[in-house]
Every structure is written in C-alpha cells, then in structure tokens.
KOLLO-628267 format. One record per residue: residue number from 1; x, y, z of N, C-alpha, C in turn. Coordinates in steps of 0.2 Angstrom, whole numbers. Example, Ala and Ser with C-alpha at 12.3 -4.5 7.8 and 13.67 -1.06 7.14 Angstrom:
// KOLLO-628267
PT   num     n.x     n.y     n.z    ca.x    ca.y    ca.z     c.x     c.y     c.z
PT     1      66     -28      39      62     -22      39      66     -16      39
PT     2      64     -11      35      68      -5      36      64       0      39
//
This chain:
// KOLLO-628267
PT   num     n.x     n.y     n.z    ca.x    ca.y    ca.z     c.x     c.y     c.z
PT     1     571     458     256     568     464     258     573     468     262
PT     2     573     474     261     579     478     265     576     481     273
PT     3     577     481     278     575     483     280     579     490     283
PT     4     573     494     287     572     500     288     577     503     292
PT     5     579     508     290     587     510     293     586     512     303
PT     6     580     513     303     579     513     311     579     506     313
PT     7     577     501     312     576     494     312     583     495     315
PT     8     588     496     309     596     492     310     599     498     314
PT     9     597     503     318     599     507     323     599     503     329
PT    10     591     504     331     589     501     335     592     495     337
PT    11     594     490     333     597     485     335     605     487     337
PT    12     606     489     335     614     494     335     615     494     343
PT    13     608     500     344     612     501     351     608     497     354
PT    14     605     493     353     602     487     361     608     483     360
PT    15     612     481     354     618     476     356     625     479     360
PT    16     623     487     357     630     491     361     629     492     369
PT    17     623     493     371     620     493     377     624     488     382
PT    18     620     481     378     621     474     380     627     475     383
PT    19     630     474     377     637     474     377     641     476     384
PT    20     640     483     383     643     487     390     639     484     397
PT    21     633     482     397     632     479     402     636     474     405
PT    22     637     469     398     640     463     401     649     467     403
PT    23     651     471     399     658     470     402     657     474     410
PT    24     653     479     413     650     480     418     649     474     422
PT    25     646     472     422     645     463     425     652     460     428
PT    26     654     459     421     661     455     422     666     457     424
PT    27     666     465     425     671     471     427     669     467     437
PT    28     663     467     438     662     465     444     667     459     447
PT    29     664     454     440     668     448     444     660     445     443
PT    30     655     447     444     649     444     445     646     438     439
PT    31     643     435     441     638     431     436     632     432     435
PT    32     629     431     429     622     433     428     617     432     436
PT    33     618     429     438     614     425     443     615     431     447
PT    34     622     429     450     621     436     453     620     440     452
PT    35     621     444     447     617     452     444     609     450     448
PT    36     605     445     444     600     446     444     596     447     451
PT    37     602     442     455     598     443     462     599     447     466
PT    38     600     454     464     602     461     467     598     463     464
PT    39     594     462     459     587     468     457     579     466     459
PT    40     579     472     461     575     472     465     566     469     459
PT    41     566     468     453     563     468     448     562     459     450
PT    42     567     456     448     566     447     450     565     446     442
PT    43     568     450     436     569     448     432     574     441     431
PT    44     574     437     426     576     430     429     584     431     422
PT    45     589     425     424     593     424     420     594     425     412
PT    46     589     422     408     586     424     401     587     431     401
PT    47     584     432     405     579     440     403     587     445     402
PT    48     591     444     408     598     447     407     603     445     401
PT    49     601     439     401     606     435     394     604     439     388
PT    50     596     441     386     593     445     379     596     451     380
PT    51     595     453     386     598     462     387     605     461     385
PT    52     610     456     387     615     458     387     616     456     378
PT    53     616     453     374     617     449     370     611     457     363
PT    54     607     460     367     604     466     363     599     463     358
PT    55     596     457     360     591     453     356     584     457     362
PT    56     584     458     365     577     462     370     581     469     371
PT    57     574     474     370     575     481     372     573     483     379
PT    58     578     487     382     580     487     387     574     493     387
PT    59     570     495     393     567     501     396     572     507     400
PT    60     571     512     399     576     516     403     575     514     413
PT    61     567     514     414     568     512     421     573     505     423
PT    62     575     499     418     578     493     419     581     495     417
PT    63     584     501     413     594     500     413     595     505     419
PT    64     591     508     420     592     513     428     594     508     435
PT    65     590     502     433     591     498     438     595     494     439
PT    66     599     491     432     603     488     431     609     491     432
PT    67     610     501     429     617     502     432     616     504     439
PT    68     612     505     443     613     506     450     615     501     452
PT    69     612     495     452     615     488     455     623     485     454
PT    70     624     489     446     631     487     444     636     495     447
PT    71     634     501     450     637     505     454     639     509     447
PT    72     635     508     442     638     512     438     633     517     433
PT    73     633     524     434     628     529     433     626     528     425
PT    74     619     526     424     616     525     416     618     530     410
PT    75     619     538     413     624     542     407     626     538     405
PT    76     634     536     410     641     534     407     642     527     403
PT    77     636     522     407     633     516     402     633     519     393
PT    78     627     520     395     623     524     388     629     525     385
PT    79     632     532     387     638     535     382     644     531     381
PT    80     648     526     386     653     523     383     650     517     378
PT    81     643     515     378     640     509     374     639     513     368
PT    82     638     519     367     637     522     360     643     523     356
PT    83     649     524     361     656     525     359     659     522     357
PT    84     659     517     358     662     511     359     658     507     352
PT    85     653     507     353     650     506     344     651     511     339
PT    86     653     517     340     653     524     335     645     524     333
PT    87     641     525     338     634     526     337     633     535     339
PT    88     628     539     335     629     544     336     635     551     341
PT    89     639     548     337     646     552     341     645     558     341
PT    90     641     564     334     641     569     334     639     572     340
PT    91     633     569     346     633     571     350     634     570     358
PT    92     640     565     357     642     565     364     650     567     365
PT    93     648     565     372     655     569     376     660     562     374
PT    94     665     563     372     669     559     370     676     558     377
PT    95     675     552     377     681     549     384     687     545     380
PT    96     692     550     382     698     547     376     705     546     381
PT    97     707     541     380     712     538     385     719     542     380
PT    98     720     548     384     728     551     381     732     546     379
PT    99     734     540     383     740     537     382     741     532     375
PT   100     734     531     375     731     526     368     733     530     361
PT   101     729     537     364     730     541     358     739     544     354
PT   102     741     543     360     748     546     358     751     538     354
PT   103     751     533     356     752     528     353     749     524     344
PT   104     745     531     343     743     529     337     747     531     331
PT   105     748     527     326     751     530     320     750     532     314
PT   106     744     535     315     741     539     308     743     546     306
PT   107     746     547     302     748     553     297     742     559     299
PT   108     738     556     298     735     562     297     730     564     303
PT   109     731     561     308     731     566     315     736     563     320
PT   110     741     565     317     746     565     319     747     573     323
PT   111     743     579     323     743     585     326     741     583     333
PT   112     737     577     335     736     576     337     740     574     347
PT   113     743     574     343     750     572     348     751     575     353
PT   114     752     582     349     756     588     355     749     589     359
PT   115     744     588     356     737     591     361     736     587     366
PT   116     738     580     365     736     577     371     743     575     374
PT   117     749     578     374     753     578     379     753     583     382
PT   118     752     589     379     750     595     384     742     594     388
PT   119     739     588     385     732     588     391     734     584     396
PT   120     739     578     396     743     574     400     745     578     405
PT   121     748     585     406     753     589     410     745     591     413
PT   122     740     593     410     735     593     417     730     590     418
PT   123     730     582     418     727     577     417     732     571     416
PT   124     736     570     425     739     567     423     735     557     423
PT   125     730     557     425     726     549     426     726     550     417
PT   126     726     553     413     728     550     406     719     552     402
PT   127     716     553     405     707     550     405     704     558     404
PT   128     702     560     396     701     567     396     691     566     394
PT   129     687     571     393     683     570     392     680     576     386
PT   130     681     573     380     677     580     376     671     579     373
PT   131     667     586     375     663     588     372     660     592     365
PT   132     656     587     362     658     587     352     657     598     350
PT   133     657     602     355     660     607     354     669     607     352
PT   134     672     605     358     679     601     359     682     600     351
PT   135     676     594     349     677     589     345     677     591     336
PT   136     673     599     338     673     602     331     679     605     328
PT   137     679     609     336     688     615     336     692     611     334
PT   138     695     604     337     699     601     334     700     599     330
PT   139     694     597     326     694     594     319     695     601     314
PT   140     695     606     315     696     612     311     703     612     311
PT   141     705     612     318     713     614     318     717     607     315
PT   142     716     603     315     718     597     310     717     596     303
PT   143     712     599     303     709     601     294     706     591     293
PT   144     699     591     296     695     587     293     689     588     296
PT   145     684     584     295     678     584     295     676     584     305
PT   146     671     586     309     670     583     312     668     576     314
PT   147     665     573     310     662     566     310     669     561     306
PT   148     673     563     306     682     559     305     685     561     311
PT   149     686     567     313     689     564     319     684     562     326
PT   150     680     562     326     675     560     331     674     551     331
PT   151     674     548     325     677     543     324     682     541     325
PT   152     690     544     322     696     541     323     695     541     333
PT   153     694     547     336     694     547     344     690     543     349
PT   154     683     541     345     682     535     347     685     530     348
PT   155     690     528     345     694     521     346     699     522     351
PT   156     701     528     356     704     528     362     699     529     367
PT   157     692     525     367     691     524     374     693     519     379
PT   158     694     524     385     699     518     391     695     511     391
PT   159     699     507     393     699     500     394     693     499     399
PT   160     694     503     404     690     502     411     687     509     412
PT   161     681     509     417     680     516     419     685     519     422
PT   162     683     523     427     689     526     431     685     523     437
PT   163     691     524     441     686     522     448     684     523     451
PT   164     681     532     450     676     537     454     671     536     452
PT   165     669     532     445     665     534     442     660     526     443
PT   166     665     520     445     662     513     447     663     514     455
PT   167     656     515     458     655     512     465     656     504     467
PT   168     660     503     469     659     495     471     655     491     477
PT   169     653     496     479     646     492     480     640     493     480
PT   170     637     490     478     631     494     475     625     496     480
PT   171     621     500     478     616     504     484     611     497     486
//
C-alpha cells in the first residue's frame, strides 16, 4: 500500500524537528534527563526520546516549551530543522554560512562566489540570512530555477547557531 504523501511529510518534519532538538540538547552539553527536569510539563524521558527520534508529534505549546528551556527561539528551531532536511525551502529565510559556500566546487553556481565574498565585506561573522525573495533574484541572476538553488544553499547551513541567538541559560 503506498501511503499518502502528507503521511511521509509529516513524518519528515517531526524527524527534522527531532533532530534539531537533539543537536539543541547536546549543543548544551545536557542529557535527556536533564532537559526534562527543566520543564515545567514533567513530561518523562520516553516522551523526549519519541520527540527527538520524530516517532511522536510534537504540539507547538511543547516545542515552545522545549526551545525556551533550551534558550533557543522556536522560529529558528522550526526553520534551521526544515533546512537542514530541505523541507519546504520555497518559503523560508535561508541561513547560509559564507565561508562553506565559497568552498564549494560546483560549476554551475560557481557565480556564486563573488556574491558571498562581497557579502563577507559586510558580514564579516560569515552567517548571512536570505529571504526566498533574495533567493529568487539570485536564482535568476545565475540562470536556474528557484527551487535549485534554494536547495544547492541549503547545504551551507552553519554548524552551530550564532551566539545571540542561543541564550545559555535558560529562563
């Protein structure tokens, strides 16, 4: 039986979710237990393990809860977990780590180069943010699709957030 294309969505972004929870988590240094015993819910270890792993769906109030606790705003959850999977990129702000990018060797956005060493000159932490207006303009000026280079720029998201953006201790 095939199942339904929302089915295999859904499960997309609960595992992408996960995912970034856990490297969240482990960006801390924490272990589940300790996540858990910071929220105020008294959800138990399991219940964190399903979340992270994307087998349980997460409620917007618990992922609210979880990136407070983790000092990390739920947008930038949500949008680097969708990124990082290439899950509807059409409409997010894309976080492209300059330095990755210059380091890539594809022909065919290779135009690419001169744009992100003149965005380096005013941005020098390296860490640009575009928004899929951005993301259109450029795909023109390169001569492809917007949904080709929305995905080739997906693969320069940073490693780490920035550190304005992680509070390190949590409210």
């Amino acid at each position: 039986m095939i199942e339904p294309a929302h089915d295999v969505a859904e499960r997309a972004i609960s595992r992408a979710v996960g995912e970034e929870l856990r490297r969240a988590r482990e960006a801390k240094g924490w272990s589940r237990a300790q996540l858990v015993g910071m929220l105020p819910s008294g959800i138990g270890d399991r219940t964190l393990l399903s979340y992270e792993h994307g087998t349980r769906h997460l409620t917007v109030l618990r992922l609210v809860e979880l990136c407070r606790a983790l000092g990390v705003p739920a947008p930038t959850l949500l949008n680097q977990a969708l990124q990082r999977s290439r899950l509807h990129l059409q409409n997010l702000v894309l976080q492209i780590d300059l330095r990755q990018l210059l380091h890539d060797k594809s022909d065919r956005f290779r135009p690419m180069h001169q744009w992100a060493r003149n965005k380096l000159n005013d941005n020098p932490e390296g860490i640009v943010d575009l928004a899929p207006a951005s993301v259109r303009e450029l795909a023109t000026f390169v001569g492809c699709s917007h949904r080709d280079l929305a995905n080739h720029l997906a693969r320069f998201i940073p490693d780490d957030l920035p550190e304005e953006v992680i509070d390190q201790t949590p409210e």
